[in-house]
KEMI-972658 format. One line per field, with one value per atom (N, C-alpha, C): x, y, z; residue number from 1. Coordinates in pm, 1 decimal. Layout:
N
u: [X_...] $
v: [Y_...] $
w: [Z_...] $
i: [NUM_...] $
***
This chain:
99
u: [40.4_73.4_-21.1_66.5_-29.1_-42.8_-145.3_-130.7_-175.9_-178.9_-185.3_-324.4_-417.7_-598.8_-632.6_-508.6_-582.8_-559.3_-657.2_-696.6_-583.1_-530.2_-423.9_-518.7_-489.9_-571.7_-654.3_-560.2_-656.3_-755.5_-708.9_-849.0_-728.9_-612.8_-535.5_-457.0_-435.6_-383.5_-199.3_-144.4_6.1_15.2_-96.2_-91.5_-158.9_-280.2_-326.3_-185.7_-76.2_-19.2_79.3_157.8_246.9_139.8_-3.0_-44.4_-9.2_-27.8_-46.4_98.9_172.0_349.2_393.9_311.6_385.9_297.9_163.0_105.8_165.6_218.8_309.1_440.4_545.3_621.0_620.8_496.7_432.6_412.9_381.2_343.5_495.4_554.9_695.5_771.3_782.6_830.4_781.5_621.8_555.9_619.4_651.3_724.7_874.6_944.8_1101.9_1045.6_981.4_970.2_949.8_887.2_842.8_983.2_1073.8_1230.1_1285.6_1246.2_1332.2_1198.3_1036.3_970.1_902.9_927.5_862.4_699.7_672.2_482.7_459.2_543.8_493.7_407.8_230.4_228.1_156.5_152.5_91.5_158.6_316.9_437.4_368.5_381.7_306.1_181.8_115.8_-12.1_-5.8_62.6_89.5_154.2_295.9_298.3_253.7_203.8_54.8_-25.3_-84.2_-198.1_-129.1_-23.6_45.1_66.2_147.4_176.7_71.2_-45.2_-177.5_-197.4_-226.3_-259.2_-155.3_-34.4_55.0_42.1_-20.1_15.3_-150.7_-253.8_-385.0_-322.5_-271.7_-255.5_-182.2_-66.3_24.5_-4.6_-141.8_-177.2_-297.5_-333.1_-455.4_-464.5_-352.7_-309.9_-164.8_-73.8_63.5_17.2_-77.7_-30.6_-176.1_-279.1_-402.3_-506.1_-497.8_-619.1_-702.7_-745.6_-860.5_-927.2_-902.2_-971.7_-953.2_-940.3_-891.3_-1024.9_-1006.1_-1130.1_-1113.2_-1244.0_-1293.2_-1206.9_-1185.9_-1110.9_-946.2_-913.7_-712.8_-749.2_-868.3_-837.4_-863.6_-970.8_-990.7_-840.9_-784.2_-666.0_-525.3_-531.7_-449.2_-477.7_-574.0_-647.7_-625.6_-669.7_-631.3_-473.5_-402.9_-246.3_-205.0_-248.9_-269.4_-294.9_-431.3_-450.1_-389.4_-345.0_-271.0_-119.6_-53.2_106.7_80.4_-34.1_-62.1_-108.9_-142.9_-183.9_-50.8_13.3_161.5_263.7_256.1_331.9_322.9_175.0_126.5_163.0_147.0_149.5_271.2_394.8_540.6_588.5_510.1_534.8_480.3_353.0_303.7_405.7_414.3_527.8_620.8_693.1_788.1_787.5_670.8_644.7_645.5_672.1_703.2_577.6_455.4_312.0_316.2_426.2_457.4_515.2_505.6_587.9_686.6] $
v: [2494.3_2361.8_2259.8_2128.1_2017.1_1905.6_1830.6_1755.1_1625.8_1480.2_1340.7_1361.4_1378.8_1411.2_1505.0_1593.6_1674.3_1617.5_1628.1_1640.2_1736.0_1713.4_1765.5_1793.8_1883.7_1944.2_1855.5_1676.0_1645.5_1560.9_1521.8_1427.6_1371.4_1331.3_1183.6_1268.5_1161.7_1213.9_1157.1_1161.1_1140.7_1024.0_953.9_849.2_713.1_789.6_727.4_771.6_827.8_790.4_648.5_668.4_581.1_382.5_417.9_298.6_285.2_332.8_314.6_312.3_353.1_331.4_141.4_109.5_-19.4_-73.1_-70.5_-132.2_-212.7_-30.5_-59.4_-130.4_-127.1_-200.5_-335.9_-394.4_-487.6_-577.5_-508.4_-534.5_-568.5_-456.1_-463.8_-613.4_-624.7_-737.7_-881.0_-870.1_-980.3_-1021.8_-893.3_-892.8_-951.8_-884.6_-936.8_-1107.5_-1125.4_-1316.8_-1407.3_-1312.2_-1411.5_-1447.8_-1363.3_-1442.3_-1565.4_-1553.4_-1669.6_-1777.3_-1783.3_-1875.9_-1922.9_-2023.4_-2071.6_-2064.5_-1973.5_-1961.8_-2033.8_-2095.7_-2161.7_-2047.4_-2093.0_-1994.7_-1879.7_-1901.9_-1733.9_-1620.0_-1664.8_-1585.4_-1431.3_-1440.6_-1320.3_-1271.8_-1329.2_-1258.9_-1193.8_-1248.1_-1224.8_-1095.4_-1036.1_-981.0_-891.0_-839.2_-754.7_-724.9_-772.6_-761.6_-671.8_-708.5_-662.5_-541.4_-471.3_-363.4_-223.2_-326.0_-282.2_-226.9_-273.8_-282.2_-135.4_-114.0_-14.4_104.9_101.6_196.4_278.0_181.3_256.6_348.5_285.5_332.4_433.6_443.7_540.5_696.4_648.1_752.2_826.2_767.7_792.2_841.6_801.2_907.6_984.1_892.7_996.0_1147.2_1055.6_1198.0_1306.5_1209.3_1302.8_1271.8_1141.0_1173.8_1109.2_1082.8_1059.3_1155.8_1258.7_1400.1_1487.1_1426.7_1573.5_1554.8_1562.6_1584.1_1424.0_1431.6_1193.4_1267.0_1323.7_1336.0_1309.1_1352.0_1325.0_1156.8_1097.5_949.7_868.0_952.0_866.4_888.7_983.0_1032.9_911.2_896.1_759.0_682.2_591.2_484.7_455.5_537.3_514.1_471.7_538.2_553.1_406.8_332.1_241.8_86.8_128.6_29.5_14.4_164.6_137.4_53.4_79.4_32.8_-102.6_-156.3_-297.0_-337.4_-352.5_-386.4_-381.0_-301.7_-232.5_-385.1_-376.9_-470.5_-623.4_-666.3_-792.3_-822.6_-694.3_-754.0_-806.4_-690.3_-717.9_-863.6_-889.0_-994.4_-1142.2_-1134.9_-1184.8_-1209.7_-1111.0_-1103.8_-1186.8_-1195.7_-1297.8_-1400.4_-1444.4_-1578.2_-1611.3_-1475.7_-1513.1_-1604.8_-1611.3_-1712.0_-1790.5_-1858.6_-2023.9_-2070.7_-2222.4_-2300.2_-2355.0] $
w: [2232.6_2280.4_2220.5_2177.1_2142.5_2200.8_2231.6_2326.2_2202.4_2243.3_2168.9_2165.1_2216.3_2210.1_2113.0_2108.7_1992.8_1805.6_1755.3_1612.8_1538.3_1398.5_1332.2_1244.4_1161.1_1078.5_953.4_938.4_849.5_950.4_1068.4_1132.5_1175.1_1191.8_1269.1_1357.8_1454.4_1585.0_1542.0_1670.4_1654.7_1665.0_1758.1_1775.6_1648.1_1562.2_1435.9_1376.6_1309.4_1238.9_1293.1_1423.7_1458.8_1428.5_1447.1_1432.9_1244.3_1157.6_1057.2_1026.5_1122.5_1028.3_1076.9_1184.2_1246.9_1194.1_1112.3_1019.2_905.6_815.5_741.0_739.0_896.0_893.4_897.1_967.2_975.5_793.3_737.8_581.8_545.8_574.1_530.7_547.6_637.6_720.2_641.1_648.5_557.4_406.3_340.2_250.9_215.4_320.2_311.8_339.5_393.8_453.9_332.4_214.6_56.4_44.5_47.6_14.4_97.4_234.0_267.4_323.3_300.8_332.6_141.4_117.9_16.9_-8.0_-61.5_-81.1_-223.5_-275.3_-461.1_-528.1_-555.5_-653.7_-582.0_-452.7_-387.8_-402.9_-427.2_-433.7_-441.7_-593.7_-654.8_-633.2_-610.3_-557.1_-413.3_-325.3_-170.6_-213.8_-307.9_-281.2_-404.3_-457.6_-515.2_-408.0_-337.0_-245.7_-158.5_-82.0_-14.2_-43.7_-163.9_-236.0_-244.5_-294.4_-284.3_-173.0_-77.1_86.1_112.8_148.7_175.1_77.4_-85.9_-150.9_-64.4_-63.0_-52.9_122.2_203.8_352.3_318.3_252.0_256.1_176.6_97.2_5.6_79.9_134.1_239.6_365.6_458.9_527.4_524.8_532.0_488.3_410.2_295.0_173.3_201.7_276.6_364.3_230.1_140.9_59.0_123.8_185.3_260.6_288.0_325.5_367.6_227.7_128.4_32.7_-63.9_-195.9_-269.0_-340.5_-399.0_-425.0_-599.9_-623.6_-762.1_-799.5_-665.4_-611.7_-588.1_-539.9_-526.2_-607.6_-693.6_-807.2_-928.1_-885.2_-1011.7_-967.5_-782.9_-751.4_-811.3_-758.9_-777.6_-915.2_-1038.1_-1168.6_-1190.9_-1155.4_-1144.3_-1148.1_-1002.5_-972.9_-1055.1_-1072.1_-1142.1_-1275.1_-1363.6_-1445.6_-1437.5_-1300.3_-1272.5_-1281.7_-1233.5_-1201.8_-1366.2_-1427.4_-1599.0_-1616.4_-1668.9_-1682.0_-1658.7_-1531.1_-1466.6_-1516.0_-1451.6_-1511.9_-1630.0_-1732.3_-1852.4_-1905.2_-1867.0_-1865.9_-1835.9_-1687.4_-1681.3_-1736.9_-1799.8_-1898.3_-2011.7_-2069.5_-2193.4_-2190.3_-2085.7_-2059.4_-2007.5_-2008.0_-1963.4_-1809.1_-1778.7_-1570.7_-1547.3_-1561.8_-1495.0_-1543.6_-1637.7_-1663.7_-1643.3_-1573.8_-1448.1_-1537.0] $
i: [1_1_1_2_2_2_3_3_3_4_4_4_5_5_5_6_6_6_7_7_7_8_8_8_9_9_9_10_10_10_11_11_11_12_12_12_13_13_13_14_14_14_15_15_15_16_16_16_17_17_17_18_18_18_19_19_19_20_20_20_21_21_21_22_22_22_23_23_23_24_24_24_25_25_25_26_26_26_27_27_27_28_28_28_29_29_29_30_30_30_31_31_31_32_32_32_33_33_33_34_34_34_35_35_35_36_36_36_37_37_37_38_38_38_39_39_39_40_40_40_41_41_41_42_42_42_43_43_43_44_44_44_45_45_45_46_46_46_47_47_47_48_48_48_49_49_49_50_50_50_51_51_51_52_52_52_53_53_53_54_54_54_55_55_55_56_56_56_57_57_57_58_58_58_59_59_59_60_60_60_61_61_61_62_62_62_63_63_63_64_64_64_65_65_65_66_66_66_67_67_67_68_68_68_69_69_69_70_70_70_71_71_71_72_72_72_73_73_73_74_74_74_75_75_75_76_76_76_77_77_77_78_78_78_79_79_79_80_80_80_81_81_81_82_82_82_83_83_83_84_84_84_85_85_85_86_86_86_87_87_87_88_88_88_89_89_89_90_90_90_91_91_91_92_92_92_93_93_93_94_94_94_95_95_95_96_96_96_97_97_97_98_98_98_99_99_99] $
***
């Protein structure tokens, strides 16, 4: 038998995940709103940050690297920062950061 007090094998309870999913929906939500509230040029940065913010939560506990070895986060984290260069630059290329 398991009870909400007890510890899951990486460290979070039933109750630390449900906080970290209404976190995330929370983020979520922030997101869908860039479409119908006008932010000008935060647009893009709001949502990067944002993106950011959910990929580190979701990789950290969903996928348990928080408890796993600093080499699986440094192998994210790289991932990461590569999608983001990647991206920027694409969008660089085409002129998207000129008004």
């Amino acid at each position: 038998m398991s009870t909400s007090t007890e510890q899951h094998e990486h460290g979070m309870t039933d109750a630390g995940y449900i906080k970290i999913a209404i976190i995330l929906a929370a983020i979520t939500a922030l997101e869908v709103s860039t479409y119908y509230v006008d932010f000008g040029p935060l647009f893009m940065p709001s949502l990067m940050i944002m993106m950011v913010v959910k990929f580190v939560m979701v990789v950290s506990y969903f996928m348990h690297l928080k408890f796993d070895s600093k080499i699986f986060t440094f192998l994210f984290y790289t991932g990461l920062g590569l999608a983001l260069f990647v991206y920027i630059t694409a969008l660089a290329t085409f002129k998207f950061f000129i008004s």
